[in-house]
N, C-alpha and C positions, 0 to 999 in steps of 0.2 A: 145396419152396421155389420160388416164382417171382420170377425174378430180372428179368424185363421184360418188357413189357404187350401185353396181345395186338392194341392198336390199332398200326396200323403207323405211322399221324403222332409218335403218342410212343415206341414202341420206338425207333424212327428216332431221334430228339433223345433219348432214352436212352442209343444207343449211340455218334450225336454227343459227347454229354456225357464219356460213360468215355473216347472218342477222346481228346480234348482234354484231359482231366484228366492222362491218359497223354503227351499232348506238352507240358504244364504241367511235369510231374518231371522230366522227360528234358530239357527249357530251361535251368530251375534246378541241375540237377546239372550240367550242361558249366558253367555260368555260377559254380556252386560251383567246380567242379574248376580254373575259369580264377581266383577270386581265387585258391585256394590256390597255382598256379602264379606267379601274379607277387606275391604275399607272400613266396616262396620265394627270388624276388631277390633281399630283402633278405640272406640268409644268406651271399652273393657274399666279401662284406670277412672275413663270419669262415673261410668256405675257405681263403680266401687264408691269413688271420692263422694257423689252423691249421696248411696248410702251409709255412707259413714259419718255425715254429717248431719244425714235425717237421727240415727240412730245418738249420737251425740248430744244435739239440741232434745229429743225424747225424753234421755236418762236426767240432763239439768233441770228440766222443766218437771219432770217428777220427784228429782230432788227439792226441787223449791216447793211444791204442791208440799211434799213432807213436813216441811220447817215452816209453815206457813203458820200454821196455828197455836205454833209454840208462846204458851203463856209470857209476859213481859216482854219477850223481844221483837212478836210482831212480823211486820214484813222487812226486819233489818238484815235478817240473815236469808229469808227469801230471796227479796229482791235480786243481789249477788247471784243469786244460779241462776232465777232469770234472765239477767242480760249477760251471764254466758252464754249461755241459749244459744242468745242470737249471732255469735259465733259459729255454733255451727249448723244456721241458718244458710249462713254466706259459703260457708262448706260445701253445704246440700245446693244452692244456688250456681256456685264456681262449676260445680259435678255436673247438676244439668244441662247450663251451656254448652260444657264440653260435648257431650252427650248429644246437644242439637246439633253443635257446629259441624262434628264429624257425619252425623247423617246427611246433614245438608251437602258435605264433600262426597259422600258415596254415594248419593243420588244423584250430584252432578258428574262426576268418574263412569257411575253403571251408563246416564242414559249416551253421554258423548260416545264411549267405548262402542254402546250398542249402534247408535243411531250412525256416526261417521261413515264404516265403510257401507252400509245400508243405502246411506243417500248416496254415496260416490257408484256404486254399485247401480242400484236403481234407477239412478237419473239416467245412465247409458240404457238400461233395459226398458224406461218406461219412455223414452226416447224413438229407442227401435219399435218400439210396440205399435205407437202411435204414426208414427210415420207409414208402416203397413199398414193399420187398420185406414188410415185418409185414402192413400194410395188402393189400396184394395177394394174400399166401396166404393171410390168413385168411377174405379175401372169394370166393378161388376155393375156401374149402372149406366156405362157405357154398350158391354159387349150383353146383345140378349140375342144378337141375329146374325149369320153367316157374312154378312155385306158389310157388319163392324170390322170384319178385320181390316179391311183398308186404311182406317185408322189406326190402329195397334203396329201395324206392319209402318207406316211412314214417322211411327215413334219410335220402333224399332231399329230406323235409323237414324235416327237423331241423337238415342240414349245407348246403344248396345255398345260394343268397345270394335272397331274396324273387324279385329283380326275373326269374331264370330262372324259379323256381316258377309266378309269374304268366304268363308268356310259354305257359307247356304250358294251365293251367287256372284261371282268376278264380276257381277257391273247389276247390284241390289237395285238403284234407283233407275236404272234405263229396265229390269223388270218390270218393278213397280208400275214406272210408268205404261209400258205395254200390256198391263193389266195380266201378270202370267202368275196363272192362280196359284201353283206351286212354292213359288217365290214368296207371294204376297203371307201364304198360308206359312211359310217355314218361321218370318220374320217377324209373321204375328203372332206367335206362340214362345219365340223369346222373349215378348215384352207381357205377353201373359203371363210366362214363368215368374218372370221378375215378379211381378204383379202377384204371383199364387193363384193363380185363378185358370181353370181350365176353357178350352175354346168352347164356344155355343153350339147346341146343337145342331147336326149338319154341316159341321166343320172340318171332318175327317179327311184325311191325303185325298188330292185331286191327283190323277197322272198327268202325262203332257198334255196328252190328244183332249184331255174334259177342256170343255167349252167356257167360258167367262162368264160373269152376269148377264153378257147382252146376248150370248149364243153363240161370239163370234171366236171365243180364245183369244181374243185382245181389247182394249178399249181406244176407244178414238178421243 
């Protein structure tokens, strides 16, 4: 699997690219983690309300423990602070809720916040990615030998945009076919560029006069 290109201007901005995508997540996630943080403020009033209803039901329930064993009267005057108590049971309970509901909201605020432009962001990058790394290994397990470019070079016309085509040769496929190694070589290194991958060894500029595969400077 080749994961980045052997030319060093795109490996470079390849690895620019993964740089930044990586300081993109890590932006977002402090920036996640900071809504979930001040959403969490909201839950302030229900601490409180919680506490204040723990502390409530406490102070009844140790009133009543007090009166409890007062001679004659028993559990008549108890009981009464007991089930105030449970007032501010419901207090301490109302508090709590609150308390969960708003974390439940700043967990889901922090993680959308974080997560949204992350996946909008990265589906284009891990998109790009893959698309070169296919495209790359399967072209470096194309080209191992000087005679591959023949292929590279008639894909070169097929993919490249005219106006490059013409720049190498005013009439690319009547070289091609003449087998004129100069040609074959200029428009098999566009479509290796594309590809990131440099030519194989022994693929270096031929001039006119060098001779063809068969010896002869052209193909039949």
């Amino acid at each position: 699997m080749k994961l980045y290109a052997d030319l060093p201007a795109r490996r470079t901005g390849q690895l620019v690219a993964d740089a930044l995508m990586l300081v993109w997540v890590l932006v977002w996630a402090r920036i996640g983690v900071a809504v979930h943080d001040t959403t969490m403020q909201l839950a302030e009033p229900g601490r409180r309300l919680e506490s204040a209803g723990s502390g409530f039901k406490e102070r009844l329930e140790s009133a009543g423990d007090n009166v409890d064993d007062l001679p004659i009267l028993d559990d008549r005057v108890a009981d009464p602070f007991r089930d105030a108590a449970g007032a501010g049971t419901s207090i301490e309970d109302a508090g709590h809720d609150l308390v969960d509901a708003v974390g439940r909201l700043a967990t889901t605020l922090g993680w959308v916040t974080a997560l949204t432009p992350v996946l909008i962001v990265g589906t284009f990058w891990i998109a790009a990615r893959l698309r070169f790394v296919r495209r790359a290994t399967a072209a470096q397990s194309l080209v191992d030998h000087v005679d591959d470019l023949d292929l590279f070079a008639l894909r070169a016309m097929a993919n490249q945009p005219l106006q490059r085509l013409s720049r190498i040769s005013p009439d690319p496929a009547g070289a091609w076919r003449r087998g004129d190694v100069d040609v074959i070589h200029e428009l098999a290194l566009l479509e290796l560029a594309d590809c990131g991958l440099r030519p194989p060894p022994g693929a270096g500029h031929r001039g006119p006069g060098h001779s063809g595969p068969d010896g002869s400077g052209s193909r039949t």
